[in-house]
C-alpha positions as CSV (number, residue, x, y, z in Angstrom):
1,X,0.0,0.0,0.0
2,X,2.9,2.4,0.5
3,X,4.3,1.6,-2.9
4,X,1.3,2.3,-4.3
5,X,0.3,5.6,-2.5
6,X,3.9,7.2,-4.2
7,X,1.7,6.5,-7.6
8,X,-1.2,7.4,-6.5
9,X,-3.5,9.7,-3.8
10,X,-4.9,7.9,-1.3
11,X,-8.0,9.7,-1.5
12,X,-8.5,7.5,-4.6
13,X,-7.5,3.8,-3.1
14,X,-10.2,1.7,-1.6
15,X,-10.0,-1.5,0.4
16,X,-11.5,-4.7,-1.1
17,X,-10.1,-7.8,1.1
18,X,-12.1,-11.6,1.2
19,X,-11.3,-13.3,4.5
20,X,-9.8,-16.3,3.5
21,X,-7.1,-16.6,6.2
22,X,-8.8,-14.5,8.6
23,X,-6.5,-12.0,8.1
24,X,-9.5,-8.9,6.6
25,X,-9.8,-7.1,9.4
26,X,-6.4,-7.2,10.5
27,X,-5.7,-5.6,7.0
28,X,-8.4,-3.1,7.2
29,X,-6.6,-1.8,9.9
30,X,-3.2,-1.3,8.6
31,X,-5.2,0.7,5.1
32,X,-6.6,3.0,7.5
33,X,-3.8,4.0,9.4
34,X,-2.5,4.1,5.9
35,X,-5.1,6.8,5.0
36,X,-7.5,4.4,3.3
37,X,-11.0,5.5,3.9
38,X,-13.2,3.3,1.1
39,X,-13.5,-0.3,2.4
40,X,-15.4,-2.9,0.7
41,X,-17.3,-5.3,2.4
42,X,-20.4,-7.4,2.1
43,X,-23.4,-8.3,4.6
44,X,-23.1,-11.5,5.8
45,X,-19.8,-12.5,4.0
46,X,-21.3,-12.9,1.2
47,X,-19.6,-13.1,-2.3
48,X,-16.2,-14.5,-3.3
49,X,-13.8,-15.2,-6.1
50,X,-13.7,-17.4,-9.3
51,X,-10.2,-16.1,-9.4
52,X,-8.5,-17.2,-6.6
53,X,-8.8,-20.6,-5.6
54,X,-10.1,-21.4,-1.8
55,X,-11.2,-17.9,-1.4
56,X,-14.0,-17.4,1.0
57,X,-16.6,-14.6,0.9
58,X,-15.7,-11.5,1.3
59,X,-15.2,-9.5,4.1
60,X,-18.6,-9.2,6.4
61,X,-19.4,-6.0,6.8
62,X,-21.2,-6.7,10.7
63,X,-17.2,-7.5,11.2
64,X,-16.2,-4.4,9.4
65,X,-18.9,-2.0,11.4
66,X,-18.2,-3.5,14.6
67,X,-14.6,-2.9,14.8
68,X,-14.9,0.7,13.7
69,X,-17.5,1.7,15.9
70,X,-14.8,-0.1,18.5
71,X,-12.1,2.3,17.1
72,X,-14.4,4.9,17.7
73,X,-15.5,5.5,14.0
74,X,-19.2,6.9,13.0
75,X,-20.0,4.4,10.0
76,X,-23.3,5.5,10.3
77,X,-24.9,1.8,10.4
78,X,-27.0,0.8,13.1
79,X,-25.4,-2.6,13.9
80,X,-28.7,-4.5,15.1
81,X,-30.3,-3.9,11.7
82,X,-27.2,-4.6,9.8
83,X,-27.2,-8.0,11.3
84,X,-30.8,-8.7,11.0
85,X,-30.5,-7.8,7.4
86,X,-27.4,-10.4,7.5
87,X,-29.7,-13.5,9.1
88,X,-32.3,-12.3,6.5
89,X,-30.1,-13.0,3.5
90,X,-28.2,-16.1,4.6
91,X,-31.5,-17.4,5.7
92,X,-33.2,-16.6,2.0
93,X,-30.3,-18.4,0.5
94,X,-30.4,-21.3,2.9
95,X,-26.4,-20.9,3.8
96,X,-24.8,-20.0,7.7
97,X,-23.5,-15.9,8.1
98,X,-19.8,-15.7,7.9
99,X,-20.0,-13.5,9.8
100,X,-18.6,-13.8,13.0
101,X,-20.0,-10.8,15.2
102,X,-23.2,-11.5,13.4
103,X,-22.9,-15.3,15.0
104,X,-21.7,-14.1,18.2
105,X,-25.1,-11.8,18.6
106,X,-27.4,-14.7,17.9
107,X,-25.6,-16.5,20.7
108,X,-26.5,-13.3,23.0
109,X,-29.9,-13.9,21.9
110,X,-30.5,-17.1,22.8
């Protein structure tokens, strides 16, 4: 990200990660403290790669929300209907969330 930021203004990088190691948010963080303000993400997980073989879904964005909101980041999405909207659409398709604070709030609820 640093070699590309000498090319380019970070005003006009965005973040688009899939969470195949578990490494997503991990490298959300280090774009932002790079200056990186776009992130790409996807309720529930949802998506993924013909590309790159093994990939998982992308990114949740529950995950994404909840660990800005942590940092102290306004992303201006209330995180109870984001992860209703999450069960709703992995429930419609008939496949688990990958997300994992959306899991861990379904545990609270129970």
């Amino acid at each position: 990200l640093r070699e590309v930021k000498q090319l380019i203004p970070v005003s006009a990088i965005a973040f688009h990660g899939h969470d195949t190691y578990g490494q997503a948010l991990a490298n959300i963080l280090m774009a932002i403290q790079e200056g990186v303000t776009v992130v790409d993400s996807s309720v529930s997980g949802l998506g993924g790669c013909p590309y790159a073989v093994g990939a998982t879904g992308n990114v949740a964005t529950e995950d994404v929300a909840y660990m800005l909101s942590g940092m102290g980041i306004d992303v201006g999405i209330d995180l109870n209907q984001l992860v209703e909207a999450g069960r709703f659409i992995s429930n419609a398709l008939g496949r688990p969330t990958f997300s994992k604070v959306n899991r861990a709030m379904e545990v609270k609820r129970m």
